[in-house]
C-alpha positions as CSV (number, residue, x, y, z in Angstrom):
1,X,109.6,92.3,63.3
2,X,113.6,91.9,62.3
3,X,116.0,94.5,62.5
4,X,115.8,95.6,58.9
5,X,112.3,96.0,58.8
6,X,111.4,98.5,61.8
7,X,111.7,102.0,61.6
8,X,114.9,104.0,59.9
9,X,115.6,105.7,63.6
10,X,115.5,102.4,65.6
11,X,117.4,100.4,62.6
12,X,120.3,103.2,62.6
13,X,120.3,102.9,66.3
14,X,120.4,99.2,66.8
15,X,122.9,99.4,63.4
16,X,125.4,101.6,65.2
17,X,124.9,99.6,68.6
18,X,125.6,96.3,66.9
19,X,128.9,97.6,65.6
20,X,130.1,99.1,68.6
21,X,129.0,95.6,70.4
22,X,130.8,93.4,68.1
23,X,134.2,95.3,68.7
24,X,133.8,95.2,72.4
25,X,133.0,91.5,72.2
26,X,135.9,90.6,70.1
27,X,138.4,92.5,72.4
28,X,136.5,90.8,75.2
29,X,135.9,93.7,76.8
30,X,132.5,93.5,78.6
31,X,132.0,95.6,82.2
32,X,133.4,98.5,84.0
33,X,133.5,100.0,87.8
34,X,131.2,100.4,90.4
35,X,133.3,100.7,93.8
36,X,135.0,103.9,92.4
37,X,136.0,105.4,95.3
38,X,138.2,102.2,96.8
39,X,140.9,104.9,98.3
40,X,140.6,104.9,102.3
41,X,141.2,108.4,102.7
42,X,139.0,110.9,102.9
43,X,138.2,113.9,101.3
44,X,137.6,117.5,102.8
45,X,136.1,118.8,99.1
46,X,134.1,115.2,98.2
47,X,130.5,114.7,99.5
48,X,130.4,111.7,98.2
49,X,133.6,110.3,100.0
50,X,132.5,111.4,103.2
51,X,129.6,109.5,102.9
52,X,131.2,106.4,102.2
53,X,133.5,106.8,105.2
54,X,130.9,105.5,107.1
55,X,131.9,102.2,106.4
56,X,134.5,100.3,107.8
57,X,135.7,99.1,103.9
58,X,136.3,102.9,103.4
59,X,137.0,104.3,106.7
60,X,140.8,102.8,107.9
61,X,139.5,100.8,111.3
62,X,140.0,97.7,109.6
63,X,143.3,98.8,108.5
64,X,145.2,96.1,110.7
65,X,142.9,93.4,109.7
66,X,139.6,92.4,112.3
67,X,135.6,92.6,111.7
68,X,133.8,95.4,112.2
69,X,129.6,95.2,112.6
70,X,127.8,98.4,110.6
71,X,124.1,99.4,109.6
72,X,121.5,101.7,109.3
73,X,118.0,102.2,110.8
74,X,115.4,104.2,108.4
75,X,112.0,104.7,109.0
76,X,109.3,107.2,108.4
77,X,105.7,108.4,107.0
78,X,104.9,108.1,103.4
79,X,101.5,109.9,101.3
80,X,101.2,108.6,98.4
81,X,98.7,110.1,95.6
82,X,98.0,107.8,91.9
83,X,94.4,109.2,90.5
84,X,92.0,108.0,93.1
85,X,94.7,105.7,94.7
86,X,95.7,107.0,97.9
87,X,97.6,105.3,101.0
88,X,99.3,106.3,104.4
89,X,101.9,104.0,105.4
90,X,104.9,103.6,107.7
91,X,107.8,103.2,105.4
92,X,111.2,101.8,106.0
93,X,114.0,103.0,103.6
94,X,112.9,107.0,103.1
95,X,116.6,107.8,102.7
96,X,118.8,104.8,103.4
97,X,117.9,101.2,103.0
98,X,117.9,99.7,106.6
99,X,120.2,96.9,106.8
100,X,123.1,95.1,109.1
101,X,126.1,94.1,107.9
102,X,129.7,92.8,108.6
103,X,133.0,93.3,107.1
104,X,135.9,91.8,107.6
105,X,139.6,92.2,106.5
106,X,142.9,90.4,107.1
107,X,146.1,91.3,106.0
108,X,148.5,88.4,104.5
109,X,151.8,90.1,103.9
110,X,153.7,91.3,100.5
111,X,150.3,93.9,100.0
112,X,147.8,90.8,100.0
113,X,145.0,90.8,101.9
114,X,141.6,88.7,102.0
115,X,138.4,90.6,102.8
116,X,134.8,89.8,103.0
117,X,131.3,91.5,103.3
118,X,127.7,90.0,104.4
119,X,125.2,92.1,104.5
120,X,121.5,92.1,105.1
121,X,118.3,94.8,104.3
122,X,115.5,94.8,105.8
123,X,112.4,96.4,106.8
124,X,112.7,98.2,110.1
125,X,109.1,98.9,110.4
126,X,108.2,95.0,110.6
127,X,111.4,93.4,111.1
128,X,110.5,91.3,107.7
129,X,113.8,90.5,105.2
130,X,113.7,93.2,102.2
131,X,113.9,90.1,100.1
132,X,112.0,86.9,101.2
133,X,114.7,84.1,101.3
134,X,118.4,84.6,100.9
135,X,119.8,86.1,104.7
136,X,122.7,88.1,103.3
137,X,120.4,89.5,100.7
138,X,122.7,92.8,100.2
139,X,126.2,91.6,99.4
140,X,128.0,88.0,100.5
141,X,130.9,87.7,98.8
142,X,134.8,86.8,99.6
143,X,137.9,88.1,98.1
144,X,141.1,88.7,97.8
145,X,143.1,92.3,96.7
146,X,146.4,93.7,96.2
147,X,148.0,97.0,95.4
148,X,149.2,95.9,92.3
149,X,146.9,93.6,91.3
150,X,143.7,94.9,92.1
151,X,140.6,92.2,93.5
152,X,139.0,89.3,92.7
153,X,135.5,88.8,94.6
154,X,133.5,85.8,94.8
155,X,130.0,85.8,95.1
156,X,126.7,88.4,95.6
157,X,127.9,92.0,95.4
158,X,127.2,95.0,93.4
159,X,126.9,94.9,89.7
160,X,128.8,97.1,87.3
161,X,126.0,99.3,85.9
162,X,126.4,102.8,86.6
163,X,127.1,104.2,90.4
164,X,124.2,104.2,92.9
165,X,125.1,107.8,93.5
166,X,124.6,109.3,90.3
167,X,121.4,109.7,91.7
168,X,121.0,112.2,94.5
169,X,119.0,110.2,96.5
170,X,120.9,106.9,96.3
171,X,118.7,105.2,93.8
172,X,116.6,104.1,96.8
173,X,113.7,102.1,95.7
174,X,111.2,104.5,98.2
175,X,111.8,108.0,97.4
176,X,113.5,107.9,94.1
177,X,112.5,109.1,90.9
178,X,115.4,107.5,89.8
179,X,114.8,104.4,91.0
180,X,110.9,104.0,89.5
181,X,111.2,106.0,86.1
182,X,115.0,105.4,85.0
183,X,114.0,101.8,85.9
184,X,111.3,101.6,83.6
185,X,108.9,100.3,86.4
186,X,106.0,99.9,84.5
187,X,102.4,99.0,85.9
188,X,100.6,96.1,84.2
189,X,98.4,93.8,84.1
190,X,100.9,91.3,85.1
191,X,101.7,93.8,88.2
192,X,104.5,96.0,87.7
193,X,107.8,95.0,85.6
194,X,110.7,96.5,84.6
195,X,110.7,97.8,81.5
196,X,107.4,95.9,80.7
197,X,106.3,98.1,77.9
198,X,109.3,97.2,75.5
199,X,108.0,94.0,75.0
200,X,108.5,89.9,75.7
201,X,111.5,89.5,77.3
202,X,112.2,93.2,77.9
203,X,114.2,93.7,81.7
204,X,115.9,96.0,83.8
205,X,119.6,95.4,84.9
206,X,119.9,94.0,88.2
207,X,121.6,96.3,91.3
208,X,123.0,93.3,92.5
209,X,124.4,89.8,91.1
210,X,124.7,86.4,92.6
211,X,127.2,83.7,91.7
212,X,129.2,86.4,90.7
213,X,132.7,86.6,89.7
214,X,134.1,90.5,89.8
215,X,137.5,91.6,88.9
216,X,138.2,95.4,89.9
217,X,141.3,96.7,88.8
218,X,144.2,99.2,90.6
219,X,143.8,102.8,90.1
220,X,146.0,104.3,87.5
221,X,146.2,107.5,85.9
222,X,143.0,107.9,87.4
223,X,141.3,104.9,85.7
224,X,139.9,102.1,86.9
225,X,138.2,99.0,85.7
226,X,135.6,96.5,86.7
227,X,134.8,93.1,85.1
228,X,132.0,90.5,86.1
229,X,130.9,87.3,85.2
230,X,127.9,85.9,87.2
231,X,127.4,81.8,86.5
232,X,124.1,80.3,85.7
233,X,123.1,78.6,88.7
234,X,121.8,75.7,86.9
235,X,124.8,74.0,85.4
236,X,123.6,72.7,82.0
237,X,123.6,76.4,80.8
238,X,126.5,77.4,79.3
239,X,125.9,81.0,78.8
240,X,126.2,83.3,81.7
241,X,123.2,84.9,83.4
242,X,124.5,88.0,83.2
243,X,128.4,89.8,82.2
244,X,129.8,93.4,82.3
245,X,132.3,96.1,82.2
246,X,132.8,99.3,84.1
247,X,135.2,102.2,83.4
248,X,135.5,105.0,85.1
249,X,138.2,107.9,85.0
250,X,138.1,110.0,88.8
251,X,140.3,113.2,89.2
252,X,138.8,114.7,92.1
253,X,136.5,116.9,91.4
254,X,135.6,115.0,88.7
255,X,134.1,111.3,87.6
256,X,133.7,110.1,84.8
257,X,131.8,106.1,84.1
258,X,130.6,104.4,80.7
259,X,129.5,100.6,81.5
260,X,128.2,98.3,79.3
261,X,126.3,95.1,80.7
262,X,124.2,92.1,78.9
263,X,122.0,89.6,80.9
264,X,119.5,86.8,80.0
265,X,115.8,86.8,80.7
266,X,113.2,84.2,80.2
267,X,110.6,85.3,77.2
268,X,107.8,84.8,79.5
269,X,107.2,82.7,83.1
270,X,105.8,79.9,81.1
271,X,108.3,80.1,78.4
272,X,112.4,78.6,78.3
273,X,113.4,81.1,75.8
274,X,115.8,83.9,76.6
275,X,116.2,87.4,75.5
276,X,119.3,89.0,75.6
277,X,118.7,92.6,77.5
278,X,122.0,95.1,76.2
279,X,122.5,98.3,78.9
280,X,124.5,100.9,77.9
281,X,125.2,103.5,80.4
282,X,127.7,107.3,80.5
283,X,127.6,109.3,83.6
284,X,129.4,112.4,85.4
285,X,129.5,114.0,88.2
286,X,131.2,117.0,89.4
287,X,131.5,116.6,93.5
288,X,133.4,120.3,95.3
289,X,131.5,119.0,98.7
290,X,129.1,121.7,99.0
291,X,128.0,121.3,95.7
292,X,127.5,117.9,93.7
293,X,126.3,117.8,90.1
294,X,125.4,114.5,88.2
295,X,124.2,113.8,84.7
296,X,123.5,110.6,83.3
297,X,122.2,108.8,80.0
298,X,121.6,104.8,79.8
299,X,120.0,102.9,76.4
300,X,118.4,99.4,77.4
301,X,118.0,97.1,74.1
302,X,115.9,93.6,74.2
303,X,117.5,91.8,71.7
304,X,114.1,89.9,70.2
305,X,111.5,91.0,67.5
306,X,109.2,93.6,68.1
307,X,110.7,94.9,71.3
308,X,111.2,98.7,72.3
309,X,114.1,100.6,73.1
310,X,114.1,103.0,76.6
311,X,116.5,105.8,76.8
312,X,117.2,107.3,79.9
313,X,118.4,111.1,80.7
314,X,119.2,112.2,84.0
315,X,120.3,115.4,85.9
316,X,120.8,115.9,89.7
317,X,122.1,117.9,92.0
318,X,123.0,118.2,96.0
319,X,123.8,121.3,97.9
320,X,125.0,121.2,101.5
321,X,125.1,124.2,104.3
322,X,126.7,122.9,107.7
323,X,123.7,120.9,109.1
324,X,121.5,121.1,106.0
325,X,121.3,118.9,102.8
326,X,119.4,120.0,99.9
327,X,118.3,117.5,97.5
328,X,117.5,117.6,93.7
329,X,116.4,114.8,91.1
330,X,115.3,115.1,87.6
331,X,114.6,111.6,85.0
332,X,113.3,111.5,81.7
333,X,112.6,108.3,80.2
334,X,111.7,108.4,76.4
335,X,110.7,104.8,74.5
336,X,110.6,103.7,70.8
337,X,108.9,101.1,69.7
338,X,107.2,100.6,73.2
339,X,103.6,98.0,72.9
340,X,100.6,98.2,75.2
341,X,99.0,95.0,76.2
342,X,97.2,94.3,72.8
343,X,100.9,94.5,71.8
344,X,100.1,97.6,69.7
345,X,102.9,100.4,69.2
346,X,101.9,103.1,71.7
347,X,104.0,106.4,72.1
348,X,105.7,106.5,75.8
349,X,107.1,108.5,77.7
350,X,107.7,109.7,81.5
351,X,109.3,112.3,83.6
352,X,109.9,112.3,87.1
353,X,111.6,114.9,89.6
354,X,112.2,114.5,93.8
355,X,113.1,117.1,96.2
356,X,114.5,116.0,99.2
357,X,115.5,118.4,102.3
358,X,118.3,116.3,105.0
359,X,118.9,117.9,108.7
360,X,121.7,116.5,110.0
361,X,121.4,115.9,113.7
362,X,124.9,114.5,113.7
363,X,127.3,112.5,111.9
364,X,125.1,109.5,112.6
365,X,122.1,110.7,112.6
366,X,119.2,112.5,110.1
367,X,115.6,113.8,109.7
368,X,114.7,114.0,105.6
369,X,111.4,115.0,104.0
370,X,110.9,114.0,100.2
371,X,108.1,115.0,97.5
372,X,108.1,113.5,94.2
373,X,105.8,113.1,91.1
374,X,105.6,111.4,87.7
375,X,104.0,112.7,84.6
376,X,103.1,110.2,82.2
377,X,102.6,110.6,78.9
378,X,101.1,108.8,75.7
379,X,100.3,105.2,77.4
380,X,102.9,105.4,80.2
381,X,102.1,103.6,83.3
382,X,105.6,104.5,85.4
383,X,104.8,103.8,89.2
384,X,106.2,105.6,91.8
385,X,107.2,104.5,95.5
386,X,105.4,101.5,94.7
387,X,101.6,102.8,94.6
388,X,99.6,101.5,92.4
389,X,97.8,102.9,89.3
390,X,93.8,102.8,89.2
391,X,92.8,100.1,86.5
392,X,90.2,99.3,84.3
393,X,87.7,96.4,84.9
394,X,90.2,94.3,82.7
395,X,93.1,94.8,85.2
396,X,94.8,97.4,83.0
397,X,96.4,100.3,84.1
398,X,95.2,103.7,83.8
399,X,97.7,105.5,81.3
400,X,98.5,109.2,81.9
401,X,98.2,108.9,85.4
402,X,100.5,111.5,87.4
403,X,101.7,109.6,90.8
404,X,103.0,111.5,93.8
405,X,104.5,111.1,96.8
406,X,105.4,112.7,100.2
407,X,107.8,111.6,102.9
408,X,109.5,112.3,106.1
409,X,111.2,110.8,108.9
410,X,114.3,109.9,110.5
411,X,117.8,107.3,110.2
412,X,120.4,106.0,112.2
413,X,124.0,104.8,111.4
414,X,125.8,102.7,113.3
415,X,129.4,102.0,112.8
């Protein structure tokens, strides 16, 4: 169905998204920040900060150039509950993704320096590569930054959607309400796809980019801006795979981010054509150290005929007491236009919340416990922690199904 023909409250919103698109495009002004908090010092008054000293890029030991080994162990019990679905399993990732990494730095004189970072997740309870293939699955890029100019990185690193940790729980794809419903992971017959309810072509924005090209500018006035390009890695393609812009405005306590990314996705497996997937994204988040508020709202758009639109609304919060960390997660996802597998316009819609309790041991060390659940409504079928919905003798999932999941264990940091 074209634009001018589906309903007045999707054509007003695609109308008013178009317009704002076309300006940013013509200004070429397409992605903003991700690595907000690029400062080295720490903060007394930021949770966030603190956590991020614990790696070397953050902390000051690399401040004399060298390469510094880092990582994190994770592993624990997970329950999880989907209709008459239910499984036990030793899970790695509760809290933090396990993973090993290096980063290196090297200081060149005049306020140059080159840096790198290679890093690899994996699954501690198997020893198995989170994902089969590439080693350095995490981030392997290399760059090169200065004070005044800000840095150019080259190669697989973080994309410049919205920060990880506008989610409470580190938009961990375990225990994560943000992670399964703000990601539209929707259950199929196809198995479970992001976004898969908006229709062909319909996608979710990748965490990470390969073949990526990612300017991040200096800090002024308390803004900051990220650009990134990521190359095709087939060479007759012109078009990139996928391009955005990150802005973000921090004056502790206080962050501000709006991002807007487009990438390229292949109708179908068996079909060359592309649709063009627009993400909008706004976020806050109000970090005093013992207390960390976060809102968010994000728009995903398939640009192709007869495709949905997902909107996104989160809240969150973290509250810490000397040894404890309290943990709260709340995401509504709300669709128009969304099609079930007869390709028939279904209402859709899900909410998720997680509550997560953290005892920390010591600085490098944790026990958590999580509980989560979905509600789906109308002919939802979000997913959580991976579990599977019961389906029908056709392979279709059951709609309406409330997942829920329970898990504890225990993480190491080493730095």
């Amino acid at each position: 169905m074209p634009p001018h023909q589906c309903c007045p409250r999707r054509r007003a919103t695609l109308t008013l998204l178009q317009h704002i698109q076309k300006k940013w495009i013509y200004h070429h002004a397409l992605i903003f920040l991700s690595l907000i908090y690029q400062s080295p010092l720490a903060s007394a008054n930021s949770f966030l900060l603190d956590s991020l000293y614990k790696l070397p890029q953050f902390n000051g030991t690399l401040k004399d150039g060298g390469v510094a080994p880092y990582g994190t162990l994770d592993l624990g019990i997970n329950y999880s509950h989907a209709g008459n679905n239910r499984n036990w399993k030793m899970q790695s990732g509760g809290e933090w993704t396990s993973k090993f990494g290096l980063y290196g730095r090297e200081p060149l004189g005049n306020g140059w320096k080159t840096e790198f970072n290679l890093e690899a997740g994996f699954n501690t309870n198997s020893g198995s590569d989170q994902i089969p293939n590439p080693i350095f699955n995490r981030e392997a890029w290399l760059g090169l930054e200065s004070q005044h100019w800000g840095s150019l990185r080259l190669g697989r690193q973080l994309n410049t959607g919205l920060p990880l940790f506008v989610d409470p729980f580190g938009a961990v794809n375990t225990n994560s309400v943000y992670s399964w419903v703000g990601m539209g992971a929707v259950q199929t017959s196809r198995g479970i796809l992001p976004n898969g309810d908006l229709g062909p072509g319909a996608a979710q924005l990748d965490s990470r980019v390969s073949n990526a090209v990612k300017w991040n500018s200096p800090r002024g006035a308390g803004l900051n801006i990220e650009v990134v390009h990521t190359a095709r890695e087939d060479s007759e393609k012109i078009r990139p795979k996928s391009q955005g812009i990150l802005l973000a405005h921090l004056s502790e306590p206080h962050l501000l981010a709006a991002s807007f990314n487009q990438s390229w996705h292949r109708l179908s497996p068996k079909n060359p054509l592309e649709v063009r997937n627009d993400f909008y994204g706004l976020a806050a988040i109000y970090d005093i150290g013992i207390l960390v508020l976060s809102t968010s709202y994000s728009l995903t758009v398939p640009r192709w005929q007869e495709t949905g639109i997902a909107r996104v609304y989160t809240a969150g919060a973290i509250l810490t007491e000397k040894r404890h960390t309290y943990r709260l997660s709340t995401v509504y996802r709300n669709t128009s236009g969304a099609r079930d597998s007869d390709g028939k316009t279904i209402p859709s819609s899900a909410i998720g919340i997680m509550l997560g309790y953290d005892y920390n041991v010591s600085r490098r060390t944790g026990l958590y416990t999580r509980i989560g659940a979905i509600r789906n409504r109308g002919g939802s079928s979000i997913v959580l922690n991976g579990q599977q919905l019961p389906v029908d003798h056709l392979g279709q999932p059951a709609t309406r199904t409330n997942p829920l999941g329970i898990s504890a264990g225990l993480y190491h940091h080493f730095f």
